[in-house]
C-alpha positions as CSV (number, residue, x, y, z in Angstrom):
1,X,106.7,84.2,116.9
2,X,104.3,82.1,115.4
3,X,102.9,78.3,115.1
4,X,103.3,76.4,111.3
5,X,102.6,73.0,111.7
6,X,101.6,70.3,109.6
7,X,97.5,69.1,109.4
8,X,94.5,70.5,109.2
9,X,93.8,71.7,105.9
10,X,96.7,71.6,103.7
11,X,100.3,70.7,103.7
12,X,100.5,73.8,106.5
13,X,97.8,75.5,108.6
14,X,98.2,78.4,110.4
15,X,97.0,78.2,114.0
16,X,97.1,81.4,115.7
17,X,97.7,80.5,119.8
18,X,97.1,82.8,122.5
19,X,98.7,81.2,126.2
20,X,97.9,81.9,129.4
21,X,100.4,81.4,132.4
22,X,99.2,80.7,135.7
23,X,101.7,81.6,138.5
24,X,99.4,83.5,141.2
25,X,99.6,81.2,144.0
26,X,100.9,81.3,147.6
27,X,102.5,78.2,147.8
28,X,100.8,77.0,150.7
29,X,101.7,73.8,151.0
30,X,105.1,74.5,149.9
31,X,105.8,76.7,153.0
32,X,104.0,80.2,151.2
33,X,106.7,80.2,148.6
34,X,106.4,80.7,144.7
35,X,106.8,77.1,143.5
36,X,107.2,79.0,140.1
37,X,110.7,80.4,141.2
38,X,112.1,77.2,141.9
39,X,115.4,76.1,139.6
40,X,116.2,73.0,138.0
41,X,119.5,74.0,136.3
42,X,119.6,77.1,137.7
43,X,116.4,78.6,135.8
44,X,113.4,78.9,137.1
45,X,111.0,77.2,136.5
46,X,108.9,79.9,135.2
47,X,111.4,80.7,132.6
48,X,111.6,77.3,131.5
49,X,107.9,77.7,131.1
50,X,108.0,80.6,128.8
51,X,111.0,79.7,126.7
52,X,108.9,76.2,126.3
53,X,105.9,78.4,124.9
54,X,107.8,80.6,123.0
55,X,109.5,77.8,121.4
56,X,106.5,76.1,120.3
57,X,105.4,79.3,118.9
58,X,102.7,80.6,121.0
59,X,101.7,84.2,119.6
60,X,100.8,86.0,122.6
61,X,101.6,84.9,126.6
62,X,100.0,86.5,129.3
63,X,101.3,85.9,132.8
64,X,99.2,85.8,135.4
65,X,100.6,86.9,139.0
66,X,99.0,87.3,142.5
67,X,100.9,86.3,145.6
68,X,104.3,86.9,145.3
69,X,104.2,89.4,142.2
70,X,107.0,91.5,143.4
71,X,109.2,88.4,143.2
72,X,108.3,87.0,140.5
73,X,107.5,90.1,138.2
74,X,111.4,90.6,137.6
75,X,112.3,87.2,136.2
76,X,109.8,87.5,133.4
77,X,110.7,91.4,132.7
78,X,112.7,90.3,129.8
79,X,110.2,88.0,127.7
80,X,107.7,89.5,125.4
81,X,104.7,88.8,127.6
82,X,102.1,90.8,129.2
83,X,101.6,90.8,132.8
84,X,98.5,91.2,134.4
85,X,97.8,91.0,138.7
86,X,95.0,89.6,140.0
87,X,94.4,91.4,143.1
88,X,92.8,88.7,144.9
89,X,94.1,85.4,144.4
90,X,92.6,83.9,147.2
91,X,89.8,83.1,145.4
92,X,91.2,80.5,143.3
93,X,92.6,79.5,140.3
94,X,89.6,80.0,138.4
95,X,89.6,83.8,138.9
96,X,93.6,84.3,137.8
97,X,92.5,82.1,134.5
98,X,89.8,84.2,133.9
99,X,91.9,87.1,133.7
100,X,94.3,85.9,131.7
101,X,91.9,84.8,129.3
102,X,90.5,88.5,129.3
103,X,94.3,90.2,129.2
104,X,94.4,88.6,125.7
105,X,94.1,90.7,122.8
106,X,94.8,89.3,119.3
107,X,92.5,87.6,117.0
108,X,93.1,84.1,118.0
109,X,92.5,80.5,116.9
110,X,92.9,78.7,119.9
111,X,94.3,78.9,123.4
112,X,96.2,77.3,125.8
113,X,96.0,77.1,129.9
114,X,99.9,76.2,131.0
115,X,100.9,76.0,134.7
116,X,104.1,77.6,135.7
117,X,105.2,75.1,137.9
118,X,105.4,72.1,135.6
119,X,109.6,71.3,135.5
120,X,109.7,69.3,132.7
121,X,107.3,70.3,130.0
122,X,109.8,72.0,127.1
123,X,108.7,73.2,123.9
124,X,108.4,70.0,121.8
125,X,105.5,68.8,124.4
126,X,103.4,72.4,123.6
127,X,104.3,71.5,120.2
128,X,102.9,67.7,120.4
129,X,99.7,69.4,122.4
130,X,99.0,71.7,119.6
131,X,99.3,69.5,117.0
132,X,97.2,67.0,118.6
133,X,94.5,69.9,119.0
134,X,94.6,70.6,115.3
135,X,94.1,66.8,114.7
136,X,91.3,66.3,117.0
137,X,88.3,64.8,116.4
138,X,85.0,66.6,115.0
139,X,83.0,68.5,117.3
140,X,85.9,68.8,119.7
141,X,86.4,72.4,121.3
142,X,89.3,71.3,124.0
143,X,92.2,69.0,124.2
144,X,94.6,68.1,127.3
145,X,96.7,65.1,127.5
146,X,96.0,62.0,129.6
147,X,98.9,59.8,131.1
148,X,97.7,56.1,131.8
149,X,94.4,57.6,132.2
150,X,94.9,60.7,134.2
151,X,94.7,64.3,133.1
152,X,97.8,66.4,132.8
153,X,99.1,70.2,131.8
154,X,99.0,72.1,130.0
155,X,95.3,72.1,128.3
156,X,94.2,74.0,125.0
157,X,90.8,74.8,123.5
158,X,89.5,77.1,120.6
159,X,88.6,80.8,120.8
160,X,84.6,80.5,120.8
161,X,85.9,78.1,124.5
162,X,87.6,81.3,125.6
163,X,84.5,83.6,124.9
164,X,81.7,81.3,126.7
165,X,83.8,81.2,129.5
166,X,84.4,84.7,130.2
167,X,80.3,85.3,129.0
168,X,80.0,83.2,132.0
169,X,80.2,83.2,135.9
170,X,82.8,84.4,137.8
171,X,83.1,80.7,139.3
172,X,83.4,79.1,135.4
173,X,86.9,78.5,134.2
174,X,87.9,75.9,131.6
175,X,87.4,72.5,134.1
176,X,83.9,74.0,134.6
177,X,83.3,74.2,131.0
178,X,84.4,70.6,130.6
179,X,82.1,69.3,132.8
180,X,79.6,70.7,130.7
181,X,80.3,69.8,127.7
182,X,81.9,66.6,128.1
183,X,81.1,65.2,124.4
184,X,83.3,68.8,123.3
185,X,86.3,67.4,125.3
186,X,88.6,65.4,123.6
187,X,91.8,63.7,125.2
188,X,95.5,63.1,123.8
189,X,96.2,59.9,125.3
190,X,100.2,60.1,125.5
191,X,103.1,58.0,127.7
192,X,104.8,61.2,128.1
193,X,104.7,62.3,132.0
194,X,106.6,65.1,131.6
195,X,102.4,66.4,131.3
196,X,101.6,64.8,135.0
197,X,104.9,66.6,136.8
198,X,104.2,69.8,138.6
199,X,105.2,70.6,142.5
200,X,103.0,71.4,145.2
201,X,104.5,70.0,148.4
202,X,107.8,69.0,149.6
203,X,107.2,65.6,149.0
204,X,107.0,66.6,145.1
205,X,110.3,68.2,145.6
206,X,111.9,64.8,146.8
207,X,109.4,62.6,144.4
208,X,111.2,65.0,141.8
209,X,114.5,64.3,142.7
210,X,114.6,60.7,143.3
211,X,112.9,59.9,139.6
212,X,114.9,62.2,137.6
213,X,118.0,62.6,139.4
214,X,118.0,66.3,139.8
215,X,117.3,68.4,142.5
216,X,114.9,71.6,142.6
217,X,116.7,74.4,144.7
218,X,114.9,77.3,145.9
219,X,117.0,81.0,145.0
220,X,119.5,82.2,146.3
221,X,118.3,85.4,148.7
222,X,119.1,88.7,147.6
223,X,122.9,89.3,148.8
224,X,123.3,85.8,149.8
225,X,126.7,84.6,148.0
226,X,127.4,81.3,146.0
227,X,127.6,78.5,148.5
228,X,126.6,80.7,151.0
């Protein structure tokens, strides 16, 4: 894998991109379910995560798991990722970041922060997001898109973001860095929503359904035949 794109300096610049995959939650408000597991098509939505970073040419993924692990660790068995537990996800999504961000190993440029239950994000919107992070402005250290104003997924920053963080308390993850360093934070004002679409509750699920037309359906059990 790899990520060649135009900017920066010269007709290509090499960006080396570490990712880090955030699917370590219970699912709370989802009925304690892995969101991440979902299908649209019949993939999950995990998968459609990964093949969306791969795609774009991330150079190293790291998966973060926590709840649910023994579910979810299977469906991502086959992708050239590293997998890493956190063994207490309760404490928040800060904590699994964190070590995700410490799980990664190669030299790299910059990094991104994807969520695992985002349906629609595919590998042409990582590849717009890292573009606009090579084009940002001066002095700018992390880029996220922003939808009619509001903030969306995934978000990317550079390598020296990545080593403040983890140099800093357990409770600081990237939205804490943001906050402060707000002139370091530069958005990519887009119309794309496929950045503003992840699931959470039921209502998502049916929000999901009647905008694009297609239905999110939870696996089949174990044993549990076709139509079953």
């Amino acid at each position: 894998m790899g990520c060649l794109l135009k900017g920066g300096g010269g007709l290509y610049s090499r960006v080396v991109v570490g990712a880090v995959l955030l699917a370590a939650g219970s699912g709370s408000r989802i009925g304690t379910r892995p969101k991440c597991l979902l299908e649209l098509g019949g993939v999950p939505l995990i998968t459609r995560q990964l093949v969306a970073l791969s795609g774009a040419g991330v150079d190293e993924l790291v998966v973060v798991l926590g709840h649910h692990a023994a579910l979810i660790e299977p469906v991502v068995q086959g992708f050239p990722v590293t997998v890493v537990r956190n063994p207490d996800p309760d404490r928040g999504q800060v904590s699994s970041q964190r070590i995700g961000l410490a799980a990664l190993t190669g030299k790299l440029d910059a990094v991104i922060v994807a969520l695992a239950d985002q349906p629609l994000v595919n590998a042409q919107d990582i590849t717009a997001l890292i573009a606009a992070f090579k084009q940002r402005t001066a002095g700018a250290s992390v880029v996220f898109p922003r939808v009619a104003g509001e903030r969306g997924n995934p978000v990317m920053f550079t390598a020296e973001v990545r080593e403040q963080i983890l140099a800093g308390a357990a409770n600081v993850g990237c939205r804490q860095w943001q906050a402060a360093h707000a002139d370091a934070v530069a958005p990519f004002d887009t119309d794309n929503r496929r950045y503003r679409v992840d699931i959470d509750t039921p209502e998502d699920l049916a929000r999901f359904e009647r905008d694009t037309g297609h239905a999110l359906r939870w696996p089949a059990a174990p044993g549990t035949a076709v139509g079953g």
